[in-house]
C-alpha positions as CSV (number, residue, x, y, z in Angstrom):
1,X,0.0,0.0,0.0
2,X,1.4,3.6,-0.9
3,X,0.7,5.7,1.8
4,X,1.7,9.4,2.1
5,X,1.6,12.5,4.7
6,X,-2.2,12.5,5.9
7,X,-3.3,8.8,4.5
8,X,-6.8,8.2,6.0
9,X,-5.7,4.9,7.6
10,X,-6.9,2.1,9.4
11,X,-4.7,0.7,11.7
12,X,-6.2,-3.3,13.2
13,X,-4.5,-3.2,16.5
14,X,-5.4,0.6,16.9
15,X,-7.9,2.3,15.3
16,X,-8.5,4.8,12.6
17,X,-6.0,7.5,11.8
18,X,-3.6,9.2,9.8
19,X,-0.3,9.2,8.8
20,X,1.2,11.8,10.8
21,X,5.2,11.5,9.7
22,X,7.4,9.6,8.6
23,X,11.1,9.1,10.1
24,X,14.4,6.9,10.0
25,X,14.8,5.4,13.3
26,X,18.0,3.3,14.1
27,X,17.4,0.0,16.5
28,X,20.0,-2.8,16.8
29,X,22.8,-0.9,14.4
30,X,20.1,-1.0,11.7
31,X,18.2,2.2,10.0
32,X,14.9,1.8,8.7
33,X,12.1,4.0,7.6
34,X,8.7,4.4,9.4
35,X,5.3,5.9,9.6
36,X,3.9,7.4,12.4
37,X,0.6,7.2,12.6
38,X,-2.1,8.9,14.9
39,X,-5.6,7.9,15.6
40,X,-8.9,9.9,16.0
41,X,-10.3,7.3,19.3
42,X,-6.6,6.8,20.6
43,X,-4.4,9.4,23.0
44,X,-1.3,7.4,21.2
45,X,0.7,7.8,18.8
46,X,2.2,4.8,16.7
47,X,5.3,3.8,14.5
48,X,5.7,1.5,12.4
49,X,8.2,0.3,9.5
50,X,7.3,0.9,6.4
51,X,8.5,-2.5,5.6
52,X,5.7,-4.1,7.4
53,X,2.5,-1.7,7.0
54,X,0.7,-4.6,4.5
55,X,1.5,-7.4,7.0
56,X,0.5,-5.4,9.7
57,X,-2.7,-4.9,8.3
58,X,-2.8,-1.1,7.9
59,X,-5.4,-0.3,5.3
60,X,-6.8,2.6,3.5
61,X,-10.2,4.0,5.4
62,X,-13.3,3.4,3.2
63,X,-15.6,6.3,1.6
64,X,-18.2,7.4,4.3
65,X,-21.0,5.5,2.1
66,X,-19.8,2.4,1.7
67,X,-19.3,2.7,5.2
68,X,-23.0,3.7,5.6
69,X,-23.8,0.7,3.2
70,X,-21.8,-1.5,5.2
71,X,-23.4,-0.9,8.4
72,X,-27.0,-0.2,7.2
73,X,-27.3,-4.2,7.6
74,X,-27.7,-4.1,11.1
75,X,-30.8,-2.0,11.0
76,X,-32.4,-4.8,9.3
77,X,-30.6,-7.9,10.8
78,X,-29.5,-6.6,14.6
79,X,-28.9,-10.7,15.6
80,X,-27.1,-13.4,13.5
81,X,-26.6,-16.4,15.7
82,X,-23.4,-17.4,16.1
83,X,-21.9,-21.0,14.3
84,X,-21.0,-22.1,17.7
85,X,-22.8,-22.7,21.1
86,X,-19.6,-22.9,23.2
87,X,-18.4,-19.8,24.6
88,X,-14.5,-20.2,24.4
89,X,-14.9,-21.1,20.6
90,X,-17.0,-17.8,20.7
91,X,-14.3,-16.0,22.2
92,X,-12.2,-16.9,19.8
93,X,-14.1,-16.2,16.5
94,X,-14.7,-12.8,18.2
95,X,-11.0,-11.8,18.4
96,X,-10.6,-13.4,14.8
97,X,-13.0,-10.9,13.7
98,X,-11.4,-8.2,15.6
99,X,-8.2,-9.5,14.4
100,X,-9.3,-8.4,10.8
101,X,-9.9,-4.8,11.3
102,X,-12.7,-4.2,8.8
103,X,-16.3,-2.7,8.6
104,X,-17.8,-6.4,7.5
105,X,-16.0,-8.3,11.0
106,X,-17.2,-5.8,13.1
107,X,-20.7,-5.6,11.9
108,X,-20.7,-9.5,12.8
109,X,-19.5,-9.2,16.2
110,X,-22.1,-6.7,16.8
111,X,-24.7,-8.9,15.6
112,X,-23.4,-12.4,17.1
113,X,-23.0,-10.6,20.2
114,X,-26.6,-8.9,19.7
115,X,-27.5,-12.9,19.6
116,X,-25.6,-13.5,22.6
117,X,-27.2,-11.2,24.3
118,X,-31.1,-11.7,23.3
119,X,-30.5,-15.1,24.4
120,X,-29.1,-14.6,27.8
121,X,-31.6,-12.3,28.6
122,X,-34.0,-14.6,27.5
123,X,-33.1,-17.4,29.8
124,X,-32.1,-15.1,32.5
125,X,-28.4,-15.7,32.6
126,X,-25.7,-12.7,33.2
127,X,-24.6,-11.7,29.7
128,X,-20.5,-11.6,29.9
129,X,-18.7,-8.1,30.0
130,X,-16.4,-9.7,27.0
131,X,-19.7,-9.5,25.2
132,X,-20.4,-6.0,25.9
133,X,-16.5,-5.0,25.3
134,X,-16.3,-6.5,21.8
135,X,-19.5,-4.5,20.7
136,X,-18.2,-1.2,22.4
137,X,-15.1,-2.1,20.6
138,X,-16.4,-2.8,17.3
139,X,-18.8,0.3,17.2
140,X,-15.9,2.5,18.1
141,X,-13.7,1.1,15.2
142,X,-16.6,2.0,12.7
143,X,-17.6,5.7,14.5
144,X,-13.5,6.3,14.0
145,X,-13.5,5.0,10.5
146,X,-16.3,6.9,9.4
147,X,-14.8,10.0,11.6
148,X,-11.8,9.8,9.7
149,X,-13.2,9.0,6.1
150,X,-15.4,12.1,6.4
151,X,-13.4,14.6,8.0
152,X,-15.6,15.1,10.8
153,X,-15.7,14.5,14.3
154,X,-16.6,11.4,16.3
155,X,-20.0,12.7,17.9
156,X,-21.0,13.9,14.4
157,X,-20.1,9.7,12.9
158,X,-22.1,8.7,15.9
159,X,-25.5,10.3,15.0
160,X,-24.6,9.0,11.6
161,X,-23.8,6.0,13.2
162,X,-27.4,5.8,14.8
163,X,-29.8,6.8,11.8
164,X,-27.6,4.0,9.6
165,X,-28.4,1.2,12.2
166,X,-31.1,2.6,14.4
167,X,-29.2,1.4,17.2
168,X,-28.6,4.1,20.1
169,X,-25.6,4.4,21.7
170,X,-24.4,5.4,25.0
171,X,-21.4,6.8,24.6
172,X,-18.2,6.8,22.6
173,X,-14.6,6.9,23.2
174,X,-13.1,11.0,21.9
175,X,-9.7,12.3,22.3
């Protein structure tokens, strides 16, 4: 991926950003070149080798609409049952998802979890705060993203956010 001064970015492990600089840093006798990156839902700033941006899983943010179009599924389906019943496996396909950074993953965990949720409540049983934290987690990554893509500013992505999905929520990670 080319990226440049100011790349609209999304970052997996952190978030959505921009490139803020980029700099030669020497570790272990060796120069290398890197990007630093910072992030519209993060206090942090980030560096990384330009070597490794594509294995790292840095990708370009998506336009606001596809983003819009993306997301506009969970006003229609809120809850997709998961394709497992236990809860490590669960756990698992949830950080796989995570893992992968991108609109589609986190619209599943929000609806698996949904599921997870509907039917906990259902029976009665606590619903797990790893449940709750992946959806936090997984809305935040798309309010940023959209953030980013449009220029704007989180609480503006979050009503955006809301009419999209017509799912209300409480608050929102802003730096």
């Amino acid at each position: 991926m080319e990226l440049k001064l100011q790349s609209k970015v999304f970052y997996p492990s952190h978030g959505a950003g921009w490139v803020k600089s980029q700099k030669v840093i020497e570790f272990a006798g060796q120069q290398k070149e890197y990007y630093e990156f910072e992030f519209i839902n993060s206090p942090l700033t980030i560096s990384a080798p330009i070597e490794n941006i594509d294995r790292l899983g840095i990708r370009s943010v998506l336009k606001e609409k596809e983003i819009i179009e993306k997301i506009a599924l969970l006003k229609k389906t809120k809850n997709m049952k998961p394709k497992t019943s236990d809860f490590n496996q669960l756990i698992t396909m949830l950080n796989d998802l995570e893992g992968k950074g991108d609109i589609d993953s986190y619209v599943q965990i929000i609806q698996y979890c949904n599921s997870i949720k509907k039917q906990r409540d259902t029976e009665g049983r606590l619903i797990p705060v790893s449940i709750d934290k992946h959806i936090k987690n997984s809305i935040d990554n798309i309010i940023a993203e959209m953030a980013v893509s449009a220029g704007t500013s989180m609480e503006k992505a979050l009503i955006k956010f809301e009419k999209a999905t017509g799912m209300q929520v409480d608050e929102i990670e802003t730096y």
